[in-house]
PDB file of N, CA, C and O in Angstrom:
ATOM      1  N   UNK A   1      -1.606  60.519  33.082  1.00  0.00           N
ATOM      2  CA  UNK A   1      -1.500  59.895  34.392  1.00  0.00           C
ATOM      3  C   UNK A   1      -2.699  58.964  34.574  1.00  0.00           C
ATOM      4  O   UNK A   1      -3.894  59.257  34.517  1.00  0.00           O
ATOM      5  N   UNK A   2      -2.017  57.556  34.847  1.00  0.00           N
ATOM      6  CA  UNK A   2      -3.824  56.661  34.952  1.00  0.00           C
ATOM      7  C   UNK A   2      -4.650  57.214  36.601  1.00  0.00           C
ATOM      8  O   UNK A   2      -4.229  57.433  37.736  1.00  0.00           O
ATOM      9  N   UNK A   3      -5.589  57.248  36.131  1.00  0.00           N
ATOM     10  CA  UNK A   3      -6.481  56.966  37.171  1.00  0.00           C
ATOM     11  C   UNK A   3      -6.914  55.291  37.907  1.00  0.00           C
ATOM     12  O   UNK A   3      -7.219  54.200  37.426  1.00  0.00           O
ATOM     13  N   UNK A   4      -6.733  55.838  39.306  1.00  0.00           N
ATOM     14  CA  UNK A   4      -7.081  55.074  40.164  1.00  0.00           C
ATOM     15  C   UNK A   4      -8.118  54.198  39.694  1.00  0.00           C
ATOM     16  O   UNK A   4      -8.750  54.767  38.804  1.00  0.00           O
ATOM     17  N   UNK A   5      -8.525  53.102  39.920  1.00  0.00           N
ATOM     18  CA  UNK A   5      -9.959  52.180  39.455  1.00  0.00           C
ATOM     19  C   UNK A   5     -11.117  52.961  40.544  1.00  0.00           C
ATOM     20  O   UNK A   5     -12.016  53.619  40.020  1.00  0.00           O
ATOM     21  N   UNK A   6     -11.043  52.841  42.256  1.00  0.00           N
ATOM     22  CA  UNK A   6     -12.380  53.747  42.831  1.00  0.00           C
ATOM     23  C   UNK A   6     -12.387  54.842  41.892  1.00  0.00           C
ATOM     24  O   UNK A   6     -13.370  54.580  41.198  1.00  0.00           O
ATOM     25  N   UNK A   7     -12.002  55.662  41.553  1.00  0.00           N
ATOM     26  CA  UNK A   7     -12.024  56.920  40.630  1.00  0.00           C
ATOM     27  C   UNK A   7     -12.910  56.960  39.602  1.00  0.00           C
ATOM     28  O   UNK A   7     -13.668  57.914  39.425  1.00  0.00           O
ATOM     29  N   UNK A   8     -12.862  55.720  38.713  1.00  0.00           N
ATOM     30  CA  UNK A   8     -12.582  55.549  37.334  1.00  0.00           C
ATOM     31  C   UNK A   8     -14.488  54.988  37.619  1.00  0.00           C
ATOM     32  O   UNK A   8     -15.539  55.142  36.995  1.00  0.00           O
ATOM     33  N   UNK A   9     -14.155  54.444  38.653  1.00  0.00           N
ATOM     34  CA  UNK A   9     -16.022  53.460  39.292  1.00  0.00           C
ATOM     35  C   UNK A   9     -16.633  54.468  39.619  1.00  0.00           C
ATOM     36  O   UNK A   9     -17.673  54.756  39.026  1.00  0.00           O
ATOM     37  N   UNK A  10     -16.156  55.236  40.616  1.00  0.00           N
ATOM     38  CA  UNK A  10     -17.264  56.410  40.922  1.00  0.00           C
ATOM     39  C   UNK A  10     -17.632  57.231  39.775  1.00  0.00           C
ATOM     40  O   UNK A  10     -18.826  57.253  39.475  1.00  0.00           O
ATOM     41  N   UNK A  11     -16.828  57.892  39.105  1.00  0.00           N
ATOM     42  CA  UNK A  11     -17.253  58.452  37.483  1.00  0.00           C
ATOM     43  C   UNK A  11     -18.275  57.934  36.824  1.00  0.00           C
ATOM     44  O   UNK A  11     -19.329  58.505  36.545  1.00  0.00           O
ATOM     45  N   UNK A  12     -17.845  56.448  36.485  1.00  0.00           N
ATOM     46  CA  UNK A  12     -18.725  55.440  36.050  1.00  0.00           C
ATOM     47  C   UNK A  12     -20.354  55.609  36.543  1.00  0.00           C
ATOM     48  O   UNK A  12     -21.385  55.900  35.936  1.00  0.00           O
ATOM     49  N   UNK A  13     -20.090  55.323  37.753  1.00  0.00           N
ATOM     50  CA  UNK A  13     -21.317  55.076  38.216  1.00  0.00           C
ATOM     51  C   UNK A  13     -21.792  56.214  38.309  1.00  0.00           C
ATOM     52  O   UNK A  13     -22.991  56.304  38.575  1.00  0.00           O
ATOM     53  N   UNK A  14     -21.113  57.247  38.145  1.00  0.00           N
ATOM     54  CA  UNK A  14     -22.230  58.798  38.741  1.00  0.00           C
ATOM     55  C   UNK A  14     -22.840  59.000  36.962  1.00  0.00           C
ATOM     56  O   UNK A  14     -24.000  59.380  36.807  1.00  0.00           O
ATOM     57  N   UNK A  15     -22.162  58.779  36.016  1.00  0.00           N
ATOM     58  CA  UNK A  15     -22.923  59.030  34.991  1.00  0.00           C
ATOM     59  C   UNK A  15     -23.845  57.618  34.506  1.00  0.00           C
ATOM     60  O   UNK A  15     -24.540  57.664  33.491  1.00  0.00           O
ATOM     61  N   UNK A  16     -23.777  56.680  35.151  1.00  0.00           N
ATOM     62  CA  UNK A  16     -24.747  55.541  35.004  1.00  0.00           C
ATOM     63  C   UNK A  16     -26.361  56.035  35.833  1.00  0.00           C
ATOM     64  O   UNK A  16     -27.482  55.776  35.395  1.00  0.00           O
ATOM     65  N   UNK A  17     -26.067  56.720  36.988  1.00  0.00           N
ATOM     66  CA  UNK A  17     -27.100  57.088  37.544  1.00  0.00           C
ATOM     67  C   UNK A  17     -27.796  58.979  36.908  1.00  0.00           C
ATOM     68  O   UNK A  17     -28.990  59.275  36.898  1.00  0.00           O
ATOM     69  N   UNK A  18     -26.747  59.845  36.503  1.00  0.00           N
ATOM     70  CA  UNK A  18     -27.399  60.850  35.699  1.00  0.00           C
ATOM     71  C   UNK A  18     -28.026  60.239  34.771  1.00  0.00           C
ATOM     72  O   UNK A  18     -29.190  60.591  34.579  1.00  0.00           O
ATOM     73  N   UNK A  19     -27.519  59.282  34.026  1.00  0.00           N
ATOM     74  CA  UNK A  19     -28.434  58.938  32.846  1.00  0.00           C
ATOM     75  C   UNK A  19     -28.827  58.165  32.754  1.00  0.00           C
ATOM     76  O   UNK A  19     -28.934  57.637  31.647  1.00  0.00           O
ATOM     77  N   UNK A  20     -29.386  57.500  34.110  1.00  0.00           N
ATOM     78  CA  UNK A  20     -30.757  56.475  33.931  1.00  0.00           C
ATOM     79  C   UNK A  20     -32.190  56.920  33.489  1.00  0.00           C
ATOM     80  O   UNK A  20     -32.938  56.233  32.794  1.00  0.00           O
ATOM     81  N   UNK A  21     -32.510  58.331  34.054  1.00  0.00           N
ATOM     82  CA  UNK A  21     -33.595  58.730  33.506  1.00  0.00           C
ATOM     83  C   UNK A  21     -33.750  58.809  32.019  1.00  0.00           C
ATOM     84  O   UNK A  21     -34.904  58.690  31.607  1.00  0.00           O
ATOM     85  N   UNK A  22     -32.666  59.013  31.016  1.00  0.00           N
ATOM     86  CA  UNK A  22     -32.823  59.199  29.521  1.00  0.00           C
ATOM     87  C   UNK A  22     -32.404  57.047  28.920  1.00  0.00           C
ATOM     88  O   UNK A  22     -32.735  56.560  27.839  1.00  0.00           O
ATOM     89  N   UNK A  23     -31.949  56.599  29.610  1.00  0.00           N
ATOM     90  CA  UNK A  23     -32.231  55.240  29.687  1.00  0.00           C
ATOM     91  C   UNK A  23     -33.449  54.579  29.604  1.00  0.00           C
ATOM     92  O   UNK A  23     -33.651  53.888  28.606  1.00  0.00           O
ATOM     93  N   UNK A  24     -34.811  54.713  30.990  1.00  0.00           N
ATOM     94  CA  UNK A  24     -36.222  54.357  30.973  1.00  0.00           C
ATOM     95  C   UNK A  24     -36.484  54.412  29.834  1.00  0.00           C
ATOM     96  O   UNK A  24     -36.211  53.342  29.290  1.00  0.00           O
ATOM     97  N   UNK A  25     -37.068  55.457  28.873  1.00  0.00           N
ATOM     98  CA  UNK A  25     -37.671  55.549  27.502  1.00  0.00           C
ATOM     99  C   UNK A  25     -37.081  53.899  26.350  1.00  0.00           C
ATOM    100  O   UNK A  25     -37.732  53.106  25.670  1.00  0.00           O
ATOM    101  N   UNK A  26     -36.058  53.991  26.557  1.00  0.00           N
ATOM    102  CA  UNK A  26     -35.917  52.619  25.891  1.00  0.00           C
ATOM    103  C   UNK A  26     -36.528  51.921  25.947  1.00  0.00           C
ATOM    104  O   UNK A  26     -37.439  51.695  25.151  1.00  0.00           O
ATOM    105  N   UNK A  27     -36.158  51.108  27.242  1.00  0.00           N
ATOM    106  CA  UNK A  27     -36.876  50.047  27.394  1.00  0.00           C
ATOM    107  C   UNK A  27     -38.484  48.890  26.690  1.00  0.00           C
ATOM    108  O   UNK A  27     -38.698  47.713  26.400  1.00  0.00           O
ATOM    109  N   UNK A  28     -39.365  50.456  26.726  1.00  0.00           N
ATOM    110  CA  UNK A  28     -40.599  49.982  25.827  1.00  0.00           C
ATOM    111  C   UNK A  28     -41.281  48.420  27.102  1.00  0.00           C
ATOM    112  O   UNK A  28     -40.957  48.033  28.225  1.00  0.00           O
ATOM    113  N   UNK A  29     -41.973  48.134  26.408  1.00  0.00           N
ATOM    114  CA  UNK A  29     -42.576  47.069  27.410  1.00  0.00           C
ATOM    115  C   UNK A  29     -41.528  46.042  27.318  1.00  0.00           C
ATOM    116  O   UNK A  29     -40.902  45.952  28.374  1.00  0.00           O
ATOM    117  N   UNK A  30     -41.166  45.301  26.463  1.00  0.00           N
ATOM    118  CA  UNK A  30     -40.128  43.715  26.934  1.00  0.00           C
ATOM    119  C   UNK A  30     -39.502  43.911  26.792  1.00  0.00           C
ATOM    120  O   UNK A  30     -38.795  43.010  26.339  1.00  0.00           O
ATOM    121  N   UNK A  31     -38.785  45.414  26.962  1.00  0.00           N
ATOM    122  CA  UNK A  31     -37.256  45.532  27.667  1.00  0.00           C
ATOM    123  C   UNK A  31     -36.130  45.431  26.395  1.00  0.00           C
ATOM    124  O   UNK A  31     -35.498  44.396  26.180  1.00  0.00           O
ATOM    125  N   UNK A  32     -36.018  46.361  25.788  1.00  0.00           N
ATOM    126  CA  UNK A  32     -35.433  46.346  24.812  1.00  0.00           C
ATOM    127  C   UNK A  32     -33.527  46.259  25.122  1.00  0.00           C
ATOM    128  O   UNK A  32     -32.860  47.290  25.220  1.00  0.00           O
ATOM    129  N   UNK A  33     -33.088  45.251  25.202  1.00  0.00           N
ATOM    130  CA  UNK A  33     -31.907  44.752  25.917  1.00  0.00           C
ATOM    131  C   UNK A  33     -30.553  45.395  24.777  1.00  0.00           C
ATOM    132  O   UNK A  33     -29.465  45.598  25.316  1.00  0.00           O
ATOM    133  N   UNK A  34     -30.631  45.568  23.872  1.00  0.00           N
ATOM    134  CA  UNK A  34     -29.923  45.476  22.793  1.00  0.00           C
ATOM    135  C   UNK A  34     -29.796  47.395  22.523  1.00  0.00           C
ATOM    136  O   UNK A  34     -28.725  47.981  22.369  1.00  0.00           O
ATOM    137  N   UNK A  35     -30.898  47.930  22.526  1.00  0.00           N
ATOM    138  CA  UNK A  35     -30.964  49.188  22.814  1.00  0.00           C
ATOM    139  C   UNK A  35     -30.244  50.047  24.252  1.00  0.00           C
ATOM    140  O   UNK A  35     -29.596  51.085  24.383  1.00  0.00           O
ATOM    141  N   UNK A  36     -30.631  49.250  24.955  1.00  0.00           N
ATOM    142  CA  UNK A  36     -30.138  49.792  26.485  1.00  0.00           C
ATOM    143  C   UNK A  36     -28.082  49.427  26.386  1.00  0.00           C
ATOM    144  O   UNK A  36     -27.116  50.124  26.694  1.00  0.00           O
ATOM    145  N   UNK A  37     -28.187  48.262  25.908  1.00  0.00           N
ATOM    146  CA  UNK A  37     -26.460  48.073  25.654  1.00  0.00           C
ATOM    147  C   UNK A  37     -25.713  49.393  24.476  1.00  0.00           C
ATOM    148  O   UNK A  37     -24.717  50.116  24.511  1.00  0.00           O
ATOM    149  N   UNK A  38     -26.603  49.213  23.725  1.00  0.00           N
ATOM    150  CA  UNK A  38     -25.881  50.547  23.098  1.00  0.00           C
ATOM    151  C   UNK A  38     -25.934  51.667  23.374  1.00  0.00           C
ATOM    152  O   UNK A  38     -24.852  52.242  23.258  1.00  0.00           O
ATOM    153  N   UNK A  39     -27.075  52.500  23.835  1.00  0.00           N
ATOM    154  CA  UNK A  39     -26.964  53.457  25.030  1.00  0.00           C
ATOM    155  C   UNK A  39     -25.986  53.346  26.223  1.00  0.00           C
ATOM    156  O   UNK A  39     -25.558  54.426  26.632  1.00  0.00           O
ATOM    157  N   UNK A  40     -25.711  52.628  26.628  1.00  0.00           N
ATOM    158  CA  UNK A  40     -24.397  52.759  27.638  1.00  0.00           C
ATOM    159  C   UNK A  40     -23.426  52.164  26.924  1.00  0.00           C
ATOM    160  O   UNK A  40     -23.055  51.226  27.629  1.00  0.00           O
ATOM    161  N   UNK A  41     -22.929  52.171  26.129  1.00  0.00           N
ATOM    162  CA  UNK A  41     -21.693  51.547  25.426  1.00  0.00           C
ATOM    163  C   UNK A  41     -21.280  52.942  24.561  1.00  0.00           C
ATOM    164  O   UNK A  41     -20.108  53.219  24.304  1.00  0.00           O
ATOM    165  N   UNK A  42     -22.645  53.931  24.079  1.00  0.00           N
ATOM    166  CA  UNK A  42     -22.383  55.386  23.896  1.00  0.00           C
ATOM    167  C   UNK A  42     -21.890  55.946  24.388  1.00  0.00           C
ATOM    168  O   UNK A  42     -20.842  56.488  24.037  1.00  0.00           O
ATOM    169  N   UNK A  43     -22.780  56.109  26.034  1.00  0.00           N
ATOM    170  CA  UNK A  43     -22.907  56.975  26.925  1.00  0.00           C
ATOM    171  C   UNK A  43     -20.948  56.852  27.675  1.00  0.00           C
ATOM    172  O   UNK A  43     -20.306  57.839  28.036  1.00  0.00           O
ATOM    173  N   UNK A  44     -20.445  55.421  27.712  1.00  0.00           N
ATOM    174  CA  UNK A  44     -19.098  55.361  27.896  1.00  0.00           C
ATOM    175  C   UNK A  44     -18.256  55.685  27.451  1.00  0.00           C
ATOM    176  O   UNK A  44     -17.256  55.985  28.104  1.00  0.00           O
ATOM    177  N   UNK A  45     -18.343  55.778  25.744  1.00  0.00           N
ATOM    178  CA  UNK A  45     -17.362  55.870  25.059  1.00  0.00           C
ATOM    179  C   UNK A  45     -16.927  57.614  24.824  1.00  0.00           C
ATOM    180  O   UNK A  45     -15.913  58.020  24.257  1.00  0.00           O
ATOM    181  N   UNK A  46     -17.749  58.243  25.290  1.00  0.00           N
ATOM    182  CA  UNK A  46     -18.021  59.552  25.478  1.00  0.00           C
ATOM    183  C   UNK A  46     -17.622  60.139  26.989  1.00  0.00           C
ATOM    184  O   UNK A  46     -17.339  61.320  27.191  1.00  0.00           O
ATOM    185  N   UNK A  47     -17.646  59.304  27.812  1.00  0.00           N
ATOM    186  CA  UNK A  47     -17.405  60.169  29.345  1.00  0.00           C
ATOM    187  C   UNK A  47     -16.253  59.355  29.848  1.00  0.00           C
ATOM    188  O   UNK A  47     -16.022  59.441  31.054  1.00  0.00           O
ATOM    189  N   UNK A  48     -15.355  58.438  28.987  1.00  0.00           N
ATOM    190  CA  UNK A  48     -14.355  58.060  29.478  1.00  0.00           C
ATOM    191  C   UNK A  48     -13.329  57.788  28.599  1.00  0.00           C
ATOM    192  O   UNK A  48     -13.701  57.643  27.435  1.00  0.00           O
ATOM    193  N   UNK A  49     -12.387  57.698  28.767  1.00  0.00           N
ATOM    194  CA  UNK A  49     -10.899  57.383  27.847  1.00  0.00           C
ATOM    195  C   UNK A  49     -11.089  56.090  27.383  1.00  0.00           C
ATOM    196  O   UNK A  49     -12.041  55.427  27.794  1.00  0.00           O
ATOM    197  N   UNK A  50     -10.312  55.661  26.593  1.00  0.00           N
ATOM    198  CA  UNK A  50      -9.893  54.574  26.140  1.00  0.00           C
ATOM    199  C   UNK A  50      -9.283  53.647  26.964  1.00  0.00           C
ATOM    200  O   UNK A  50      -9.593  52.482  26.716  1.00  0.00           O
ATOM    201  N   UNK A  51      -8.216  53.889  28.209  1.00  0.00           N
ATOM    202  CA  UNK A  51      -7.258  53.585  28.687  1.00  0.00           C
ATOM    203  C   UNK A  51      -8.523  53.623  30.362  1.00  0.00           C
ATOM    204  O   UNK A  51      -8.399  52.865  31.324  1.00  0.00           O
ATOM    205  N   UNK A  52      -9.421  54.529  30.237  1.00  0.00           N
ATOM    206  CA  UNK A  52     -10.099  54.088  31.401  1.00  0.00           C
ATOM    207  C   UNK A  52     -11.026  53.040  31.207  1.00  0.00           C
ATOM    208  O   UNK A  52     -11.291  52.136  32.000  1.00  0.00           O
ATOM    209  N   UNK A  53     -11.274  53.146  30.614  1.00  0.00           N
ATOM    210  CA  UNK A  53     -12.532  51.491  29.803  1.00  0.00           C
ATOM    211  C   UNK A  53     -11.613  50.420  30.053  1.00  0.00           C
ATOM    212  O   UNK A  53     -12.057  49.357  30.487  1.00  0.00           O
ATOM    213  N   UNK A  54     -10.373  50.568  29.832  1.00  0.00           N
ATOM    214  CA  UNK A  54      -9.660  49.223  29.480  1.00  0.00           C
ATOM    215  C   UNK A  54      -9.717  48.898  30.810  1.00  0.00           C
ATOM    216  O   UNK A  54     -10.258  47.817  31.046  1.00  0.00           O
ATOM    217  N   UNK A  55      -9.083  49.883  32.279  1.00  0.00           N
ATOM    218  CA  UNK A  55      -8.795  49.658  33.203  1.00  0.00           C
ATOM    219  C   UNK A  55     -10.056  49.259  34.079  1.00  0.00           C
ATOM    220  O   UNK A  55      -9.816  48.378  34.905  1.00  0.00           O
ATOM    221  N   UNK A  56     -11.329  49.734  34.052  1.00  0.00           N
ATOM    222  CA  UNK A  56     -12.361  48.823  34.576  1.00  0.00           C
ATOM    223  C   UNK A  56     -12.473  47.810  33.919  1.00  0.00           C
ATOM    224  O   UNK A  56     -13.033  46.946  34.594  1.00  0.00           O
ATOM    225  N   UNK A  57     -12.098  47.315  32.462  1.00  0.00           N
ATOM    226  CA  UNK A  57     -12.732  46.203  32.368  1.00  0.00           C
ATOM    227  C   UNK A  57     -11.316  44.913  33.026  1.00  0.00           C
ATOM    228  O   UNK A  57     -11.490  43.893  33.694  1.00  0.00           O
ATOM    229  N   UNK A  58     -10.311  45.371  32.621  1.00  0.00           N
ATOM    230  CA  UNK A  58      -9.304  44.239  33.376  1.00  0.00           C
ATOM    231  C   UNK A  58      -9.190  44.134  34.823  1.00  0.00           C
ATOM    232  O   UNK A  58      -8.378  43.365  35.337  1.00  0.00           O
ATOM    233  N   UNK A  59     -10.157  45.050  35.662  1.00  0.00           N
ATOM    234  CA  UNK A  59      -9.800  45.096  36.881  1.00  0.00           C
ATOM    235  C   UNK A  59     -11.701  44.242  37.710  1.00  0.00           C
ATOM    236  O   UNK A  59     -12.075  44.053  38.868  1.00  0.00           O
ATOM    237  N   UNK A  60     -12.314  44.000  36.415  1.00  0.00           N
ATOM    238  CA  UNK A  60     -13.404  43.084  36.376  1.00  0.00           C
ATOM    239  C   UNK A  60     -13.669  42.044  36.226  1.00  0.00           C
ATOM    240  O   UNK A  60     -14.493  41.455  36.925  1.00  0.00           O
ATOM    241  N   UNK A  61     -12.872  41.404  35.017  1.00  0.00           N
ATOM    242  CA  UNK A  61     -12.978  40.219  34.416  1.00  0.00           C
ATOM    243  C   UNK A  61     -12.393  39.207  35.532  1.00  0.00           C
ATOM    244  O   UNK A  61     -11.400  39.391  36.236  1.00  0.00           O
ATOM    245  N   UNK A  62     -13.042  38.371  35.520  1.00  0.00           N
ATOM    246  CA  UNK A  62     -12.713  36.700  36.048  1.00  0.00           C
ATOM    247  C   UNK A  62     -11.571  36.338  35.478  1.00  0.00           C
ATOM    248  O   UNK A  62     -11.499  36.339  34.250  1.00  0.00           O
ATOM    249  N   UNK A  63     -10.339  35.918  36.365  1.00  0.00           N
ATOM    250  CA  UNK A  63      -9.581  35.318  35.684  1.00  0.00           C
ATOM    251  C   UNK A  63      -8.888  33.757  36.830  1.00  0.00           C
ATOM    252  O   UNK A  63      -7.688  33.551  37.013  1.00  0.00           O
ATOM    253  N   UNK A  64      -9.614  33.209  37.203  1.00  0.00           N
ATOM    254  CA  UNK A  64     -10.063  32.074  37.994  1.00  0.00           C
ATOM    255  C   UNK A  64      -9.645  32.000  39.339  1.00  0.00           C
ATOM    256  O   UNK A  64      -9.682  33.169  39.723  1.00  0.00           O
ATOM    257  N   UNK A  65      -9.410  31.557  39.918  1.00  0.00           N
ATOM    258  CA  UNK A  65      -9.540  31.059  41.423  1.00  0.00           C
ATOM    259  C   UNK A  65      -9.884  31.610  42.550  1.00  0.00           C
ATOM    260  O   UNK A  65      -9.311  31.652  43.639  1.00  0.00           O
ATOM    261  N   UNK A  66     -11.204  32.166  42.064  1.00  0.00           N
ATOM    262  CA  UNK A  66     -11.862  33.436  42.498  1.00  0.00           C
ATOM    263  C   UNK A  66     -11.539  34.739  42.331  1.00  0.00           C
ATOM    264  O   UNK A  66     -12.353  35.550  42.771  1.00  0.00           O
ATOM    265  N   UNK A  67     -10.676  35.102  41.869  1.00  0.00           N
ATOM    266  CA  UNK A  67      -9.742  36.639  41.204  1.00  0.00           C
ATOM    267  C   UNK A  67     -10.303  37.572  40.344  1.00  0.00           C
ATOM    268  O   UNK A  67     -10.487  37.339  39.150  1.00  0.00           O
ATOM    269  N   UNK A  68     -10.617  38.738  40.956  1.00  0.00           N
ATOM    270  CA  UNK A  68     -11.720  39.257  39.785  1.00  0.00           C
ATOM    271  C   UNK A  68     -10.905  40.342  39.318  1.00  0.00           C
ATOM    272  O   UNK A  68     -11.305  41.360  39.884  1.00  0.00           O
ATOM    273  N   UNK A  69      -9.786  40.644  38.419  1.00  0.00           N
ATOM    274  CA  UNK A  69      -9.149  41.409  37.946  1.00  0.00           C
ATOM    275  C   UNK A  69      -7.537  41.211  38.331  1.00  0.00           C
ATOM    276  O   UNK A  69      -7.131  40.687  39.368  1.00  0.00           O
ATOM    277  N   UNK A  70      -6.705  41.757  37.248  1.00  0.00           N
ATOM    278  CA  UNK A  70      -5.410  41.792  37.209  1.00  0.00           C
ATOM    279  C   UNK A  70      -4.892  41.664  38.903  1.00  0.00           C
ATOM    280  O   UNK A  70      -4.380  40.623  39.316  1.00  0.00           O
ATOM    281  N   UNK A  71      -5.038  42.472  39.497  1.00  0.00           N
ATOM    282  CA  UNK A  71      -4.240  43.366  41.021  1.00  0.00           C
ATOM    283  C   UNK A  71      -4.619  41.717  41.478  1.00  0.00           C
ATOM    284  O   UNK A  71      -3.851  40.769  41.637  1.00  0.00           O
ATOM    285  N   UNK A  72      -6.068  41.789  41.612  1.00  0.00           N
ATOM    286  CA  UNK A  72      -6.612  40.146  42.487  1.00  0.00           C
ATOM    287  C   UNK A  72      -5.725  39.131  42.199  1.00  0.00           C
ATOM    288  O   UNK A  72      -5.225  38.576  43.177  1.00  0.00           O
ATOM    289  N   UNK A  73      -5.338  38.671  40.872  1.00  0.00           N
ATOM    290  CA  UNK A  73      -5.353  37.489  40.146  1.00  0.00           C
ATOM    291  C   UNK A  73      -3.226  37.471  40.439  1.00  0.00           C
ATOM    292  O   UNK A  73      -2.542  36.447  40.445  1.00  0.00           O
ATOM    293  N   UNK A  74      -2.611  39.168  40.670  1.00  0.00           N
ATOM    294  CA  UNK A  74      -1.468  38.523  41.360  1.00  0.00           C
ATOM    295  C   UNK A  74      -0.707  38.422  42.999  1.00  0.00           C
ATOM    296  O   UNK A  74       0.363  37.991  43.428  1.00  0.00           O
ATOM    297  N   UNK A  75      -2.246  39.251  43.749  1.00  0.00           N
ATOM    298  CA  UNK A  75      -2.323  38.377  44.899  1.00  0.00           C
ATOM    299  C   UNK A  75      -2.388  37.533  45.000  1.00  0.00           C
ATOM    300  O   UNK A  75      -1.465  37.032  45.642  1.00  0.00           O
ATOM    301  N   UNK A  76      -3.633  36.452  44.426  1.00  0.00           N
ATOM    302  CA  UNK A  76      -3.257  35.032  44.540  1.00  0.00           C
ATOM    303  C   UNK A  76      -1.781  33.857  44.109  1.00  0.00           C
ATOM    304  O   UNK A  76      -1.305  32.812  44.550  1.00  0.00           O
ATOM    305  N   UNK A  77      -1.500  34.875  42.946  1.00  0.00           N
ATOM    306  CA  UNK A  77      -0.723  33.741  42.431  1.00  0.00           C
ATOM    307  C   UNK A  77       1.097  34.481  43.565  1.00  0.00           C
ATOM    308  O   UNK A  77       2.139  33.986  43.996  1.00  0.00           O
ATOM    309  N   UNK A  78       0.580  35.538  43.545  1.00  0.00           N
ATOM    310  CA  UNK A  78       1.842  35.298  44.780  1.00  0.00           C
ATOM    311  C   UNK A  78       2.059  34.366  46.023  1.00  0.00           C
ATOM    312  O   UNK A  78       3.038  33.675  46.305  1.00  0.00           O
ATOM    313  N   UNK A  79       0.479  34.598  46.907  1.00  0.00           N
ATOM    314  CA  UNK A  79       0.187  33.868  47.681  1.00  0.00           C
ATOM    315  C   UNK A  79       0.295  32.210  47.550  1.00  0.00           C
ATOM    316  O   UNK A  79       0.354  31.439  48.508  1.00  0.00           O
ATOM    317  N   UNK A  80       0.304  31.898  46.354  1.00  0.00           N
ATOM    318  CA  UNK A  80       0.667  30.183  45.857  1.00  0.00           C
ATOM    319  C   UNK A  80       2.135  30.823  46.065  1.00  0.00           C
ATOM    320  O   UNK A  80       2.631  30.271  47.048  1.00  0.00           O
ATOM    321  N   UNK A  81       2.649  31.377  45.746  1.00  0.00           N
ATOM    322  CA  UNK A  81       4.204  31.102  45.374  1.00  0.00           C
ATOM    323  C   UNK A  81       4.929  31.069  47.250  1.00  0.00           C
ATOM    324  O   UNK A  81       5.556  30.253  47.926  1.00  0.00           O
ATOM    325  N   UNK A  82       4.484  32.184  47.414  1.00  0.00           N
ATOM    326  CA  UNK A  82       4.890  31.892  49.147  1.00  0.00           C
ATOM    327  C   UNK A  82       4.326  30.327  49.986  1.00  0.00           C
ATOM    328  O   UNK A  82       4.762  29.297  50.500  1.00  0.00           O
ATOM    329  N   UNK A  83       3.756  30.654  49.844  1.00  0.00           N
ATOM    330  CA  UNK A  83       3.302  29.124  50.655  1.00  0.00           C
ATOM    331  C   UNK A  83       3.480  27.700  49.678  1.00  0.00           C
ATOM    332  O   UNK A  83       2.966  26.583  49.753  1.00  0.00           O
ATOM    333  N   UNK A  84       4.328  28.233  48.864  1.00  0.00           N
ATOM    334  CA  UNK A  84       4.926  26.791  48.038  1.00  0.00           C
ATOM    335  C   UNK A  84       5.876  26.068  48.638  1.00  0.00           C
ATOM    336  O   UNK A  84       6.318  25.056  48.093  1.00  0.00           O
TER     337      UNK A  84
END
């Protein structure tokens, strides 16, 4: 059964904030950017599905006329079609 996207965000974010403290140590002084991406690209691939990754990321991505995910992107293009 998919999960909701708030669902899928709050999850997200509650284990983005448990594991910020084991995050800090990375960093090092200039911010080791490349380290910190693979630590949460771990830390995801581990506390979420396959099918939930997919669904935050299509319900994120830009897909233009200001539309920031699938649901957005066919409000608008409905909204063109009605007022056509």
């Amino acid at each position: 059964m998919p999960t909701s996207s708030p669902a899928v965000a709050a999850r997200c974010q509650h284990h983005h904030h448990a594991g910020g403290a084991q995050l800090l140590p990375l960093l090092g002084k200039n911010g080791d950017a490349q380290a910190v991406r693979s630590a949460l690209a771990f830390k995801i691939e581990h506390s979420l599905t396959k099918d939930q990754i997919l669904e935050l990321y299509v319900n994120q991505i830009y897909l233009g006329q200001r539309a920031y995910g699938f649901a957005a992107a066919a409000q608008i293009s409905s909204a063109n079609r009605s007022s056509s």
